[in-house]
C-alpha positions in Angstrom: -90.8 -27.8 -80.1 -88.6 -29.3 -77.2 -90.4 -29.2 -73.9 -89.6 -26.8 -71.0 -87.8 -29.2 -69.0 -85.6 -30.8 -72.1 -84.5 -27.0 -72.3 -83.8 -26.9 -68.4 -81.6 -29.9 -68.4 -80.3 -28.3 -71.6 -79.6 -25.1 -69.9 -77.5 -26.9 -66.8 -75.3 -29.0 -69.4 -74.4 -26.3 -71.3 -73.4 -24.5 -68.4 -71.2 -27.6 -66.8 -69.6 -27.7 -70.0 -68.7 -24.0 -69.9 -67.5 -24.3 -66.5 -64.7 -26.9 -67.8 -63.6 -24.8 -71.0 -63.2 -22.4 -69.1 -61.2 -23.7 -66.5 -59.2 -25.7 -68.8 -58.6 -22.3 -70.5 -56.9 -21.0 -67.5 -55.1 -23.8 -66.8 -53.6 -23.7 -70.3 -52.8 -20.2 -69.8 -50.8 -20.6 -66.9 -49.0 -23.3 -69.1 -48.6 -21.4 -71.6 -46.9 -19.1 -69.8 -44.6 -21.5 -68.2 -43.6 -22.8 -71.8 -43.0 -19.7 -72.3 -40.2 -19.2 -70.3 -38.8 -22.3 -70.6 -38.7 -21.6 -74.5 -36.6 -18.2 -73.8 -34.0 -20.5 -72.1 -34.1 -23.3 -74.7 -33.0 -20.2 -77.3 -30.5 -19.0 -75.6 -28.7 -21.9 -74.9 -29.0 -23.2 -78.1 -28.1 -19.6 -79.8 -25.0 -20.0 -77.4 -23.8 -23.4 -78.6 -24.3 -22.1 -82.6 -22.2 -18.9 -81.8 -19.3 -21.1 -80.2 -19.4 -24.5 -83.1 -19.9 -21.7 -85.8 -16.9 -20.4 -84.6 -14.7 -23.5 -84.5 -17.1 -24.7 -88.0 -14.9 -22.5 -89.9 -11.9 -24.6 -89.4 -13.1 -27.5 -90.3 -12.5 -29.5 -93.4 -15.2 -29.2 -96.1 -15.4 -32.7 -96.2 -15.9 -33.4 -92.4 -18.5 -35.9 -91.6 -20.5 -33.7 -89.9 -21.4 -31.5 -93.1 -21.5 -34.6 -95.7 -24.8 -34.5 -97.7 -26.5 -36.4 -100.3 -25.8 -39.6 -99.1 -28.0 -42.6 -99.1 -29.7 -44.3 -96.4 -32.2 -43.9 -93.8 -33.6 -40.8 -92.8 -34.4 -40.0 -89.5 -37.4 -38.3 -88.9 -38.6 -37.0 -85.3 -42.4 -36.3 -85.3 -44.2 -34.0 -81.9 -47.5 -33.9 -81.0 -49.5 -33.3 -77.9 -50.5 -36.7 -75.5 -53.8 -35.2 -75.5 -57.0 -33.5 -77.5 -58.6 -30.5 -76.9 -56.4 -28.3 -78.7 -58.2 -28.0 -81.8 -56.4 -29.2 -84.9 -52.9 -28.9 -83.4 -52.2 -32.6 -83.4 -54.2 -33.1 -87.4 -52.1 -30.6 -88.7 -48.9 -32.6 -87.3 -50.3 -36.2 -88.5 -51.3 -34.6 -91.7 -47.7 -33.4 -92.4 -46.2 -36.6 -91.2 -48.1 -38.2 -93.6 -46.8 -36.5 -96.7 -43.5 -36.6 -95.3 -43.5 -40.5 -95.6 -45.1 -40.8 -98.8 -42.0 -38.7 -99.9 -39.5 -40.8 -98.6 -41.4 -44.0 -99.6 -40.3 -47.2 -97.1 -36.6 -45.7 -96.4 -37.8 -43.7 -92.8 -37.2 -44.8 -89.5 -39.7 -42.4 -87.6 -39.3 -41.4 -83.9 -42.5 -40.1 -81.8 -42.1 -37.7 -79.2 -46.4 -37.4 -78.2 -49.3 -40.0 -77.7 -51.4 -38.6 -80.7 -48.8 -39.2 -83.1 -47.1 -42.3 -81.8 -51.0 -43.7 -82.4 -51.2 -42.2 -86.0 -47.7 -43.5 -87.3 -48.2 -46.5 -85.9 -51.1 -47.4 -88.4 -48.6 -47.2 -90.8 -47.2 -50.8 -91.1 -44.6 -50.1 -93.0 -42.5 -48.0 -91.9 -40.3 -48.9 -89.0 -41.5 -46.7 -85.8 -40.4 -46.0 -82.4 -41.4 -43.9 -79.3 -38.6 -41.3 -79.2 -38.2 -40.9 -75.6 -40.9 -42.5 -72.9 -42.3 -40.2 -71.4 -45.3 -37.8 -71.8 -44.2 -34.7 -74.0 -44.6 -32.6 -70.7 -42.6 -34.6 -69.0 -39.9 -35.0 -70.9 -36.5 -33.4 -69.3 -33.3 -32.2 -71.1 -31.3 -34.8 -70.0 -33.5 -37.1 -71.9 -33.2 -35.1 -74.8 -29.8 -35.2 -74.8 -29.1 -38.7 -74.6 -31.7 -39.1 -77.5 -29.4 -36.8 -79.1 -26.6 -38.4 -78.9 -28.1 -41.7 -80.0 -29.3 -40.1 -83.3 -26.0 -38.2 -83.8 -23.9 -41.7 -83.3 -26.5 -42.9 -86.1 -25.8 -40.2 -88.4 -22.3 -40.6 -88.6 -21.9 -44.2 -88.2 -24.3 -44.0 -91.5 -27.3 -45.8 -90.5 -29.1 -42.3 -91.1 -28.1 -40.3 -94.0 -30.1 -37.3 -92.7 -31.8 -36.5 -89.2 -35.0 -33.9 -89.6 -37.4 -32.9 -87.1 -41.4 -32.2 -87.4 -42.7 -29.7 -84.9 -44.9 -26.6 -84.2 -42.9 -23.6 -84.3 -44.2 -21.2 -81.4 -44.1 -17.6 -82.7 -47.3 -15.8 -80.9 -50.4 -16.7 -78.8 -52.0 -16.7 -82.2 -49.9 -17.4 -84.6 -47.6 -21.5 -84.9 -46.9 -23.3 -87.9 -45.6 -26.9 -88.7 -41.7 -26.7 -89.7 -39.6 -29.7 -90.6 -35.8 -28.6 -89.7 -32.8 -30.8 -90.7 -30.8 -31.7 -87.7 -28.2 -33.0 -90.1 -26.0 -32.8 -91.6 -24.7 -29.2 -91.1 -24.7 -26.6 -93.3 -21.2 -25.2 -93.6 -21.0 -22.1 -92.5 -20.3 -18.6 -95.3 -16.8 -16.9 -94.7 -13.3 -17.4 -93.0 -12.0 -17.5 -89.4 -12.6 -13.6 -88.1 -9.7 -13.9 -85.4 -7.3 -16.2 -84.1 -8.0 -18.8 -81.9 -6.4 -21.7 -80.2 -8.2 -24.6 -79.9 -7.3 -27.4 -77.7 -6.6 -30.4 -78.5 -8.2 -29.7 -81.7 -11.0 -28.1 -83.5 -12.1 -31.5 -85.0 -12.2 -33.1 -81.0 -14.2 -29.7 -79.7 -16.8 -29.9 -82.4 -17.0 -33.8 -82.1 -17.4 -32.9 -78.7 -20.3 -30.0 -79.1 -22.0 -31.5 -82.1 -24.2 -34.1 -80.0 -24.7 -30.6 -78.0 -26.0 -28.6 -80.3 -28.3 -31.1 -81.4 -29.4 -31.7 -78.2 -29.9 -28.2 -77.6 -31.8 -28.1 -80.7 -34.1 -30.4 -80.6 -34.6 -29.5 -77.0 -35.6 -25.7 -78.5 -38.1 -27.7 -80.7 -39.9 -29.7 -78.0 -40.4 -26.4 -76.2 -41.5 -24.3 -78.7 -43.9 -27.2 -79.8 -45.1 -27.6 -76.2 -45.9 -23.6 -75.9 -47.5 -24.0 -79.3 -49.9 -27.0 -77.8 -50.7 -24.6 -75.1 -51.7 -22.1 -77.4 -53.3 -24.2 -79.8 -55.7 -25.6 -76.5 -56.6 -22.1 -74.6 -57.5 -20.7 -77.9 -59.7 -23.3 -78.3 -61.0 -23.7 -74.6 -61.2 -20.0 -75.5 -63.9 -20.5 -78.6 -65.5 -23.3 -76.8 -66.2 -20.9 -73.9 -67.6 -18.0 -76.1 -69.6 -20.3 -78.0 -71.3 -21.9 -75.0 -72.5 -18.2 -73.4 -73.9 -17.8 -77.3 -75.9 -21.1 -77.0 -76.9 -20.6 -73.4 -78.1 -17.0 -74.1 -80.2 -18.4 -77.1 -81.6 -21.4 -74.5 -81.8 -19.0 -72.1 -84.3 -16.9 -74.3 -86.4 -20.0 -75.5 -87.1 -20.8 -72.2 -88.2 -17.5 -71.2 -90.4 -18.1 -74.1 -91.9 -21.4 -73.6 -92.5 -20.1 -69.9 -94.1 -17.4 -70.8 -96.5 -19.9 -73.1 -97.1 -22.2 -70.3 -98.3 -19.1 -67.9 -100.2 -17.4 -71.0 -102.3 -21.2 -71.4 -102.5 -21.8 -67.8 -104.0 -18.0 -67.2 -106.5 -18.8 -70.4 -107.6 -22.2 -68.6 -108.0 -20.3 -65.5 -110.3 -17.7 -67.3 -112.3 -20.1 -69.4 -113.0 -22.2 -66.0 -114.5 -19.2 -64.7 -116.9 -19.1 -67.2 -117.9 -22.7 -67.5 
């Protein structure tokens, strides 16, 4: 049985360690809430951009480059993770869907990393060609830099050096509740259904939706960085969360061994007492 001092300094670790759980769960709280918001905007705006290309979509030729499919190359794949731990398996879950997703494409990926845990994952993967998305930590990361990353990958796609662009993320629906979703980026999905009114569309629909396709991507994968950003959040105060719970269990369990082994010590130091007298 440990001694009563191994159980003191036991005692006082536990406790520092519930001190930074806990604090760490209230800083990921208040992040959580700012991802929040910045979420609700990311929507909206990209919601906004769908309603006005879906409108213009409808015009377009079948054939446009922007909707052509099945064609062989390269495909782009955009991975997220957190730069850091402590978020239970947010960032395995990621890595392990990466994974199969390049064992189903064999060598013919180019992968982009937006997140330190991931970038250090793929890159044990010799071959497969990989690159840091945007540098900069994920928190950091701004929309302008999304954008021109955006743009990059939608001059790839239709220049052909990608044949498809797809993104891996955690989708952000509650506090409780994210999942890992891989979205195609593109190509587009034409869009069900004629023209409902009539427009006129200056200098032409083909210019505007050239002009709002690197957008709407953008805006896309800018929706996707946020929601996977509020998910890390999540992911990390629930589990700063469980830590914390978990330490009050093991120091109320300390707590009552070393009541116990106190209670020993007294109990044997009171019998020496009394058996002295009587020597």
């Amino acid at each position: 049985m440990a001694s009563l001092k191994e159980v003191k300094t036991r005692l006082a670790s536990v406790r520092t360690t519930r001190k930074i759980t806990q604090a760490r769960q209230m800083v990921s709280s208040a992040q959580l809430h700012h991802a929040q918001g910045v979420l609700a905007g990311a929507v909206a705006y990209r919601d906004g951009l769908e309603e006005l290309l879906a409108r213009a979509a409808v015009e377009l030729d079948p054939q446009s480059p922007f909707y052509f499919d099945g064609r062989k190359g390269r495909v782009a794949l955009i991975v997220m993770s957190a730069d850091g731990g402590m978020c239970g398996s947010f960032n395995s879950k990621i890595i392990k869907e990466m994974s199969a997703a390049m064992k189903g494409h064999s060598s013919d990926m180019r992968l982009f990393t937006l997140g330190k845990k991931v970038g250090e994952a793929a890159g044990k993967e010799s071959k497969y060609k990989v690159s840091q998305g945007i540098a900069a930590q994920v928190a950091k990361i701004t929309f302008d830099q999304v954008a021109t990353f955006a743009s990059e990958l939608t001059t790839g796609f239709l220049k052909g050096r990608f044949s498809r662009v797809e993104v891996l993320y955690s989708d952000f629906k509650t506090v409780s509740s994210q999942h890992i979703r891989r979205a195609v980026l593109l190509p587009l999905t034409p869009p069900d259904g004629h023209p409902t009114g009539d427009y006129i569309v200056e200098p032409s629909v083909d210019e505007l939706a050239s002009a709002l396709l690197p957008m709407l991507v953008g805006a896309r994968l800018y929706n996707c960085l946020a929601s996977n950003l509020a998910s890390e959040h999540a992911s990390r105060m629930t589990a700063m969360q469980l830590a914390t719970e978990n330490a009050d269990e093991l120091l109320e369990d300390l707590q009552l061994t070393y009541n116990k082994l106190r209670q020993q010590n007294i109990t044997s130091e009171l019998l020496d007492i009394v058996g002295s007298s009587f020597a």
